[in-house]
PDB file of N, CA, C and O in Angstrom, chain B, residues numbered from 101:
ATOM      1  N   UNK B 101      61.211   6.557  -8.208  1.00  0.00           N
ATOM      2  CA  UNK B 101      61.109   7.747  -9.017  1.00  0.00           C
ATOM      3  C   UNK B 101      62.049   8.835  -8.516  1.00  0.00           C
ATOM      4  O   UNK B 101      61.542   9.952  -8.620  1.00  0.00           O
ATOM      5  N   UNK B 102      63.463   8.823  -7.922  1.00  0.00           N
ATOM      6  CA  UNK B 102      64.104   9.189  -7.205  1.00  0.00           C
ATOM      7  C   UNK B 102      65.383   9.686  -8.546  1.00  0.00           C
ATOM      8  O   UNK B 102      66.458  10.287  -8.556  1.00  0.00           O
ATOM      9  N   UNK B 103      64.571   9.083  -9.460  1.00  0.00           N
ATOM     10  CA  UNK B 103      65.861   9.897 -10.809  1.00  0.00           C
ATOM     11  C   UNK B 103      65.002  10.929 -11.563  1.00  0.00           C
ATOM     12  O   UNK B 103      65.692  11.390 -12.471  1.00  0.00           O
ATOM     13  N   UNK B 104      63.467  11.613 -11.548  1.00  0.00           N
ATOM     14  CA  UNK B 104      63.252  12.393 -11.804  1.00  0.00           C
ATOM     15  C   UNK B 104      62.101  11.713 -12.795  1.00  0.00           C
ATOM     16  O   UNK B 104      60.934  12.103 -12.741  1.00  0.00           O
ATOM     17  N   UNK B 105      62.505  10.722 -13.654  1.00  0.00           N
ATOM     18  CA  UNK B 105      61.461  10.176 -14.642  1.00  0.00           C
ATOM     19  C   UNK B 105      59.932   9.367 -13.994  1.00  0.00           C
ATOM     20  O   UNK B 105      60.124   8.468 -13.176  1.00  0.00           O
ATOM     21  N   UNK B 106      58.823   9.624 -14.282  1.00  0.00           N
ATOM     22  CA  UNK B 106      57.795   9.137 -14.611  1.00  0.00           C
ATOM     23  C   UNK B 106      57.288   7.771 -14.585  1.00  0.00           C
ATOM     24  O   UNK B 106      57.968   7.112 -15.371  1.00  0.00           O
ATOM     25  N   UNK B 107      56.719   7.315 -14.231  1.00  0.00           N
ATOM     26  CA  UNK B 107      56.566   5.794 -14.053  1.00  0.00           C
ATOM     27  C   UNK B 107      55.069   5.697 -14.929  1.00  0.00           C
ATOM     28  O   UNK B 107      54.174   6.511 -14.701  1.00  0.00           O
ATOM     29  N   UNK B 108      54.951   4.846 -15.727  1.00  0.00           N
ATOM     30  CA  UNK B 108      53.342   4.676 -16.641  1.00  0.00           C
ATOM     31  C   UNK B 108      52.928   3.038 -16.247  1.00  0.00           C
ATOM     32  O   UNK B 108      52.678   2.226 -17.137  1.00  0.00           O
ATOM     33  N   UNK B 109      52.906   2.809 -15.304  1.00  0.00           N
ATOM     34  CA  UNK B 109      52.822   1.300 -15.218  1.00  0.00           C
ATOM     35  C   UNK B 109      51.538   0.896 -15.659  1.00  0.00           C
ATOM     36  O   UNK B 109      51.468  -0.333 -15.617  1.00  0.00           O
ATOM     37  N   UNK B 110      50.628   1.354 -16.012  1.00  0.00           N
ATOM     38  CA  UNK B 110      49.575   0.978 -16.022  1.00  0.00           C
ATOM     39  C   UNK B 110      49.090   1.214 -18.258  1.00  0.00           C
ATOM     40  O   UNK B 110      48.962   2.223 -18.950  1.00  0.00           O
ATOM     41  N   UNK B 111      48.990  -0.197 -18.562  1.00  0.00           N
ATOM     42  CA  UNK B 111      48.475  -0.096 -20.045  1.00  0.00           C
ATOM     43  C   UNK B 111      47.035  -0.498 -20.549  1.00  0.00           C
ATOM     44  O   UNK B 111      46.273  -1.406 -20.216  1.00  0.00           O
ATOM     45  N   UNK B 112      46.948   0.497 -21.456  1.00  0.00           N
ATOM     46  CA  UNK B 112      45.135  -0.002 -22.129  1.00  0.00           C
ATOM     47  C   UNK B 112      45.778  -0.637 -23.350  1.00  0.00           C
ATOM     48  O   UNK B 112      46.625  -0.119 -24.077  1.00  0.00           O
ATOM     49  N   UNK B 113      45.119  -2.105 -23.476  1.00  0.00           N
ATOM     50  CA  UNK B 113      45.064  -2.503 -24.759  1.00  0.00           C
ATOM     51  C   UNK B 113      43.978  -2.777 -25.631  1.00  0.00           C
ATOM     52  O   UNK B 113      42.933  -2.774 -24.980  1.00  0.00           O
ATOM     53  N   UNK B 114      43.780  -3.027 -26.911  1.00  0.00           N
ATOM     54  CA  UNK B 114      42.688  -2.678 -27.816  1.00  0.00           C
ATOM     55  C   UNK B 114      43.055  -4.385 -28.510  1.00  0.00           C
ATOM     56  O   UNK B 114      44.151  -4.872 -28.787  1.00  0.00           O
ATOM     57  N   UNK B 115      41.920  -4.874 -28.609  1.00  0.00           N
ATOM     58  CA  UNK B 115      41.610  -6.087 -30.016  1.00  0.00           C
ATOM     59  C   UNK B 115      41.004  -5.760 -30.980  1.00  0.00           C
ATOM     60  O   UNK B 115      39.996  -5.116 -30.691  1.00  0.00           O
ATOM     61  N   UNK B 116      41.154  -5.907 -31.979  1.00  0.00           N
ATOM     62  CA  UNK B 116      40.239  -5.977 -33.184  1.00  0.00           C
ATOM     63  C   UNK B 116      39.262  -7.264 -32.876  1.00  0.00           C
ATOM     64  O   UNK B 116      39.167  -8.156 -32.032  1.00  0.00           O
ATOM     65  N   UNK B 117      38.752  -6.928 -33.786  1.00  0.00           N
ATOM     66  CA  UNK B 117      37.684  -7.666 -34.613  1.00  0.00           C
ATOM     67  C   UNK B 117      38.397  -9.282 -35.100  1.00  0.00           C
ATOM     68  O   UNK B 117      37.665 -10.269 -35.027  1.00  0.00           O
ATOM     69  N   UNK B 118      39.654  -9.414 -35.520  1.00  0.00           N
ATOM     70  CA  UNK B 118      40.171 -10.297 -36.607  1.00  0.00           C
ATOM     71  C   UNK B 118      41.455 -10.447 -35.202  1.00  0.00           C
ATOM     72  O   UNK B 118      42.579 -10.293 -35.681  1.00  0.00           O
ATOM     73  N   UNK B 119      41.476 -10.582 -34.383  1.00  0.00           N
ATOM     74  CA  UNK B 119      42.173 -10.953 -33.330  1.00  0.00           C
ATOM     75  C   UNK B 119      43.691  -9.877 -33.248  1.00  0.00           C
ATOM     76  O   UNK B 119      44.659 -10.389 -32.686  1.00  0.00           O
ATOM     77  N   UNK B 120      43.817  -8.759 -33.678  1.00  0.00           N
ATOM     78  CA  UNK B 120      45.085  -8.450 -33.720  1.00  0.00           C
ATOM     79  C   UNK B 120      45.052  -7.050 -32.361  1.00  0.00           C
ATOM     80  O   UNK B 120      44.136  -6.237 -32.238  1.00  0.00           O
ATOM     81  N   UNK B 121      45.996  -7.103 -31.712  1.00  0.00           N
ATOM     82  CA  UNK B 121      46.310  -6.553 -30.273  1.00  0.00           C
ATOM     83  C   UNK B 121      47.089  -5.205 -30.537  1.00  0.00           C
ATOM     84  O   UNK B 121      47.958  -5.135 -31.406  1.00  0.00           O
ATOM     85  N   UNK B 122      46.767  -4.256 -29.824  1.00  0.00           N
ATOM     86  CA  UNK B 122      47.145  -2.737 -30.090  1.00  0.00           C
ATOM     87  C   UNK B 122      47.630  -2.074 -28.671  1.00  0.00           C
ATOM     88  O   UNK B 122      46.756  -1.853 -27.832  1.00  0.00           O
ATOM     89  N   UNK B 123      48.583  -1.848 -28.463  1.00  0.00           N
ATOM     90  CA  UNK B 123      48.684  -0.909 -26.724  1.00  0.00           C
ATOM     91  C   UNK B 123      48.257   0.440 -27.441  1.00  0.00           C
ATOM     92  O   UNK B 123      48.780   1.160 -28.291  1.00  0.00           O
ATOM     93  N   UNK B 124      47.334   0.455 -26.879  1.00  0.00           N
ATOM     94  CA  UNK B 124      46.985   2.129 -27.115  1.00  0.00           C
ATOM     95  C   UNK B 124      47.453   3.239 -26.208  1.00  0.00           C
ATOM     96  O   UNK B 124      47.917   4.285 -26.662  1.00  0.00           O
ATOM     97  N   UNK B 125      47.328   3.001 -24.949  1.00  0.00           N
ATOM     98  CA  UNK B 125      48.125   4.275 -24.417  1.00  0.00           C
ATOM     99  C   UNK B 125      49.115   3.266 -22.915  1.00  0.00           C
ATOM    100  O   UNK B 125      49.031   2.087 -22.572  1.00  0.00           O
ATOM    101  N   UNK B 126      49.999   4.463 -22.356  1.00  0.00           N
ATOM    102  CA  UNK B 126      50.339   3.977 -20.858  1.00  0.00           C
ATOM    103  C   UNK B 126      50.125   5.098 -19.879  1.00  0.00           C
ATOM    104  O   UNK B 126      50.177   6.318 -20.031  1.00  0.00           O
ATOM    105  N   UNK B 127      49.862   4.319 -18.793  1.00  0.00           N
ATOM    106  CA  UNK B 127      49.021   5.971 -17.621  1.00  0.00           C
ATOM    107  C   UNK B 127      49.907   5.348 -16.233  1.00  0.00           C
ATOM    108  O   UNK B 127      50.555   4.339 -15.957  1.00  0.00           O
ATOM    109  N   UNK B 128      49.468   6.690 -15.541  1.00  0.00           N
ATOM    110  CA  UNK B 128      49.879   6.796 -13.895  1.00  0.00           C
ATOM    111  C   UNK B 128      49.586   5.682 -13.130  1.00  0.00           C
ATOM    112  O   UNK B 128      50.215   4.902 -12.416  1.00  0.00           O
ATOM    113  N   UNK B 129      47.933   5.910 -13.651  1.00  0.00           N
ATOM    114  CA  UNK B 129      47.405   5.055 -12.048  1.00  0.00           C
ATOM    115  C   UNK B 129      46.165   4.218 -12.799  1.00  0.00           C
ATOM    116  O   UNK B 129      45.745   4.828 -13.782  1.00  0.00           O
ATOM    117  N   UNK B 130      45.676   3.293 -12.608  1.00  0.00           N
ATOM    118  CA  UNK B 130      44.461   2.135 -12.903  1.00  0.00           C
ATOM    119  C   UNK B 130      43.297   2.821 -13.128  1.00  0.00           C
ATOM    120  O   UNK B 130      42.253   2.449 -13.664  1.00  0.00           O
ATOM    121  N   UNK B 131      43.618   3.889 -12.639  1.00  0.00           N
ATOM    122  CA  UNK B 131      41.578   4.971 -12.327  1.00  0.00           C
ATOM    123  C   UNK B 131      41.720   5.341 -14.031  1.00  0.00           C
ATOM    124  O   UNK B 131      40.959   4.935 -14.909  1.00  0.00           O
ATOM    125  N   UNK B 132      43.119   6.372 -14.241  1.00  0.00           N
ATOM    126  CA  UNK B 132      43.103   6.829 -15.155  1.00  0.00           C
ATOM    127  C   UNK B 132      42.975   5.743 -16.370  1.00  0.00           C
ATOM    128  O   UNK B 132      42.156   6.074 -17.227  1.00  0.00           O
ATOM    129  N   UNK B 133      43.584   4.619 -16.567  1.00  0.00           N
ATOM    130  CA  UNK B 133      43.939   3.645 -17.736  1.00  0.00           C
ATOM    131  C   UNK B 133      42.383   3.219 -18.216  1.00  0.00           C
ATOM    132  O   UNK B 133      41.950   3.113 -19.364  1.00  0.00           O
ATOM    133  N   UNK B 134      41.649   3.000 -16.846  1.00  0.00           N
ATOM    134  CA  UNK B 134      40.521   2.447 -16.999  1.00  0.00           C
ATOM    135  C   UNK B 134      39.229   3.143 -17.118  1.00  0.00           C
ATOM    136  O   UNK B 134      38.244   2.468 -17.419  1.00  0.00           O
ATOM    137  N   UNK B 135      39.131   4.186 -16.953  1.00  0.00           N
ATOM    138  CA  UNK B 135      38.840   5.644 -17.925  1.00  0.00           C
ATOM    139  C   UNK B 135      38.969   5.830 -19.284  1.00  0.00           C
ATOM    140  O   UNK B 135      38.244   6.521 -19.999  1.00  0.00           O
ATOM    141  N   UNK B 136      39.857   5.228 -19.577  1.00  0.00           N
ATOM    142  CA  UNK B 136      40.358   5.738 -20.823  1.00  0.00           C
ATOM    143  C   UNK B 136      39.614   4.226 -21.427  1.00  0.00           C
ATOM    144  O   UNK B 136      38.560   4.374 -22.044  1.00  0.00           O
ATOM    145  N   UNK B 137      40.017   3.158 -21.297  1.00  0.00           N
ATOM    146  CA  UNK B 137      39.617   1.980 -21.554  1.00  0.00           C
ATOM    147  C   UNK B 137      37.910   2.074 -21.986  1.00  0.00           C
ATOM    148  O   UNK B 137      37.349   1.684 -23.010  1.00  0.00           O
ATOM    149  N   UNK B 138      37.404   2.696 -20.869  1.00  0.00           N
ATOM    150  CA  UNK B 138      35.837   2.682 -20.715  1.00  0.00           C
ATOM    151  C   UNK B 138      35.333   3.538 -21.689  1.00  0.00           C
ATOM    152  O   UNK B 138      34.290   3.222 -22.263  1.00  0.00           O
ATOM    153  N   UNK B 139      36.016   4.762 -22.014  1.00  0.00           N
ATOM    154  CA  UNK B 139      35.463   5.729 -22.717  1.00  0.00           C
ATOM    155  C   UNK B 139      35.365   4.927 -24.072  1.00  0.00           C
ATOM    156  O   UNK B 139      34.304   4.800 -24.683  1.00  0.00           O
ATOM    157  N   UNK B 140      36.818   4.288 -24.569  1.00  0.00           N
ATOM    158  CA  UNK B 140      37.021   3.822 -25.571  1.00  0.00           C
ATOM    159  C   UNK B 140      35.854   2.506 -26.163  1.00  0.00           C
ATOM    160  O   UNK B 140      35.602   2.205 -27.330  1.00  0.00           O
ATOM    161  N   UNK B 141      35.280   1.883 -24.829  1.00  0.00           N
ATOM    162  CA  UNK B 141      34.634   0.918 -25.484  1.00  0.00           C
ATOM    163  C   UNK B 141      33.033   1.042 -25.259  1.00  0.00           C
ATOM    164  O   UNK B 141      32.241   0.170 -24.903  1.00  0.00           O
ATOM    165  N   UNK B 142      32.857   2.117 -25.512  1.00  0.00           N
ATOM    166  CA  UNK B 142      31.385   2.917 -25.447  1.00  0.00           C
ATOM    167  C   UNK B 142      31.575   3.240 -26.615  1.00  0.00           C
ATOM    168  O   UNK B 142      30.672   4.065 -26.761  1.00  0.00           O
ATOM    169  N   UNK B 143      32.169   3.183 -27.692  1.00  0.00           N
ATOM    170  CA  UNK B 143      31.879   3.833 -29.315  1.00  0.00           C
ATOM    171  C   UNK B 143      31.064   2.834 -29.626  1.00  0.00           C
ATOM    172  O   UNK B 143      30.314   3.364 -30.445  1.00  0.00           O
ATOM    173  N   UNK B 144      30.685   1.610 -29.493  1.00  0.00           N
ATOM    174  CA  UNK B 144      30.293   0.206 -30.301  1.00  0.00           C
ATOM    175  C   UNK B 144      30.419  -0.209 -31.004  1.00  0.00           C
ATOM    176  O   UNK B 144      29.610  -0.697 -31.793  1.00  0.00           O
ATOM    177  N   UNK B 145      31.945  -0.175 -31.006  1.00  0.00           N
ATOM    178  CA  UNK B 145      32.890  -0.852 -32.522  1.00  0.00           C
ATOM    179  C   UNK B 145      32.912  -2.557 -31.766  1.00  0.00           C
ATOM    180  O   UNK B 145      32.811  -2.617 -30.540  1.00  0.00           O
ATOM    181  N   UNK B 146      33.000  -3.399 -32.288  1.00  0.00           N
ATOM    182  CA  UNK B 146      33.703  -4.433 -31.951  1.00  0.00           C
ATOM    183  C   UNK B 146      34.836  -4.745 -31.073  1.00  0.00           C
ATOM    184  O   UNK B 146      34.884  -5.667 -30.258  1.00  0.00           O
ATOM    185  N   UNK B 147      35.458  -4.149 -31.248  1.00  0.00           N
ATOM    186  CA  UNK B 147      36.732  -3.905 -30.303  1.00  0.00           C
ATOM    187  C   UNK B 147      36.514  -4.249 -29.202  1.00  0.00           C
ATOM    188  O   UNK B 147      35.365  -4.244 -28.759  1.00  0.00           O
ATOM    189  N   UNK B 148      37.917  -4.763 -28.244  1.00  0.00           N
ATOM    190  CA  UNK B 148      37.639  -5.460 -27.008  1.00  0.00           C
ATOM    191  C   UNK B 148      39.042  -4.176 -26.276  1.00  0.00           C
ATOM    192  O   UNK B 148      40.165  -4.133 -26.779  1.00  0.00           O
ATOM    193  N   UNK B 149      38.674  -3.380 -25.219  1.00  0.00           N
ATOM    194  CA  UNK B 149      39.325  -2.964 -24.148  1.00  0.00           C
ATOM    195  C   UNK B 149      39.795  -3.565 -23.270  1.00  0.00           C
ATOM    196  O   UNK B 149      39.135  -4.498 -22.813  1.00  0.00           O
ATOM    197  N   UNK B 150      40.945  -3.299 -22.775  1.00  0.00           N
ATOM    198  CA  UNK B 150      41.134  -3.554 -21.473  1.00  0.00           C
ATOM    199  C   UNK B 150      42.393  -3.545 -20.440  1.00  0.00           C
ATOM    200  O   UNK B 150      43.289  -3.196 -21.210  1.00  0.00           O
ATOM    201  N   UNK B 151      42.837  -3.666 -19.527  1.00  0.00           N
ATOM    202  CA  UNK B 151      43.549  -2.519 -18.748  1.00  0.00           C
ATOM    203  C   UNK B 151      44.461  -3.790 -18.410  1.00  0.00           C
ATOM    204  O   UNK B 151      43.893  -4.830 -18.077  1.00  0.00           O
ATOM    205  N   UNK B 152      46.012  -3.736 -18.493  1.00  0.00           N
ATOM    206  CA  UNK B 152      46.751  -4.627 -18.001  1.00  0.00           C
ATOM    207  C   UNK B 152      47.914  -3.643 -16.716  1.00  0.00           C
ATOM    208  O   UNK B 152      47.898  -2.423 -16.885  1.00  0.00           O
ATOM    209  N   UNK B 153      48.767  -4.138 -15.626  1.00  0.00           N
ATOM    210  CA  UNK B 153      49.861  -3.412 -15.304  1.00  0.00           C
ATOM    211  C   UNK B 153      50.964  -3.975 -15.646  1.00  0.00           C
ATOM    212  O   UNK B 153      51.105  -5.198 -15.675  1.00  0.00           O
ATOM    213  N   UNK B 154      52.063  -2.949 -16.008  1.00  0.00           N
ATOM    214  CA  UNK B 154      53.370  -3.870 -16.506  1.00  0.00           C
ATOM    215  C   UNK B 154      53.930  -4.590 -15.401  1.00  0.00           C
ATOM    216  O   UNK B 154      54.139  -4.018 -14.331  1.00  0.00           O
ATOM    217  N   UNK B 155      54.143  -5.597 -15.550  1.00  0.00           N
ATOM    218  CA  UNK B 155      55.164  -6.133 -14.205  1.00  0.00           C
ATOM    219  C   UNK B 155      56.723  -5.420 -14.132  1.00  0.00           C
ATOM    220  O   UNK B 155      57.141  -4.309 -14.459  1.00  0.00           O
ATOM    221  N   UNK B 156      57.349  -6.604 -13.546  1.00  0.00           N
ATOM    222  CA  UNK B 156      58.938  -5.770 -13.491  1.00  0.00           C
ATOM    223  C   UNK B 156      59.234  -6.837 -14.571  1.00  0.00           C
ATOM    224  O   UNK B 156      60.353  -6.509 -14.965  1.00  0.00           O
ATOM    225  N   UNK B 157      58.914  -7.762 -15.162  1.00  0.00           N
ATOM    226  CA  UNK B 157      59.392  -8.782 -15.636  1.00  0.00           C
ATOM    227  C   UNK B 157      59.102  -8.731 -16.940  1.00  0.00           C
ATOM    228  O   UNK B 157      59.826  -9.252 -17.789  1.00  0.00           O
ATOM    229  N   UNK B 158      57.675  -7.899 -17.292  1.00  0.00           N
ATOM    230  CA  UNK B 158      57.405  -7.759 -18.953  1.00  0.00           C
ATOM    231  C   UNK B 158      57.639  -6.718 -19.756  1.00  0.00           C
ATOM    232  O   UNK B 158      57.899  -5.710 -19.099  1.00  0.00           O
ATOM    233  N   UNK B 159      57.655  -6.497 -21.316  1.00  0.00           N
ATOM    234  CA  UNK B 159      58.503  -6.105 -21.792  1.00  0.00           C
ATOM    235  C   UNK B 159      56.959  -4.813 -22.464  1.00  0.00           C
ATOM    236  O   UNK B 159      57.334  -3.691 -22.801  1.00  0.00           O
ATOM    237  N   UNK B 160      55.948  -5.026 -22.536  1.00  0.00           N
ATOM    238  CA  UNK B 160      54.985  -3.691 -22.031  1.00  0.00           C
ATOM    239  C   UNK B 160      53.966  -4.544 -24.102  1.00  0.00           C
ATOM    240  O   UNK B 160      53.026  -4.074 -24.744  1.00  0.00           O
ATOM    241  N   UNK B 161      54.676  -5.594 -24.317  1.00  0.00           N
ATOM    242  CA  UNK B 161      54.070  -5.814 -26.031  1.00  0.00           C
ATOM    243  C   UNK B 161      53.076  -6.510 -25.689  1.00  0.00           C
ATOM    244  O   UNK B 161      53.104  -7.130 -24.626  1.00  0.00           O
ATOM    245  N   UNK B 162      51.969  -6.549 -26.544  1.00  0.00           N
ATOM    246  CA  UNK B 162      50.759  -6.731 -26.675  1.00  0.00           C
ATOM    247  C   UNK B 162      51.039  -8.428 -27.074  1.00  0.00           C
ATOM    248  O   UNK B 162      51.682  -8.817 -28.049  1.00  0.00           O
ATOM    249  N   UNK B 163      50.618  -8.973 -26.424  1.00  0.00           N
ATOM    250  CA  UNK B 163      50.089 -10.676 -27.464  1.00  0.00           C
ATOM    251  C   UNK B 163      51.077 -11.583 -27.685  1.00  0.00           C
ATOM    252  O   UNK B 163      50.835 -12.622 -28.298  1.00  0.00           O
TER     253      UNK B 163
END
């Protein structure tokens, strides 16, 4: 982080119901992603949460 930009390594992704995959947000750190994850799957929709980190190797797409 030695060029000034931000690092989000950390992604929440969302499933439907009918199998289709959503990145919903990207965060700092695992505490925060998975916060966000948790809040999200306390509504009691169907929906499946859950917290991935990007590697150096992936391209950040869902599925």
């Amino acid at each position: 982080m030695n060029d000034g930009t931000v690092t989000l390594p950390w992604l929440v992704f969302r499933q439907d119901d009918n199998g289709n995959r959503y990145r919903v947000g990207r965060y700092a750190t695992r505490a925060e992603a998975q916060k966000i994850a948790d809040t999200l799957d306390g509504r009691g929709h169907q929906q499946l949460y859950w917290v991935e980190k990007l590697g150096p190797n992936a391209t950040g797409a869902a599925g």
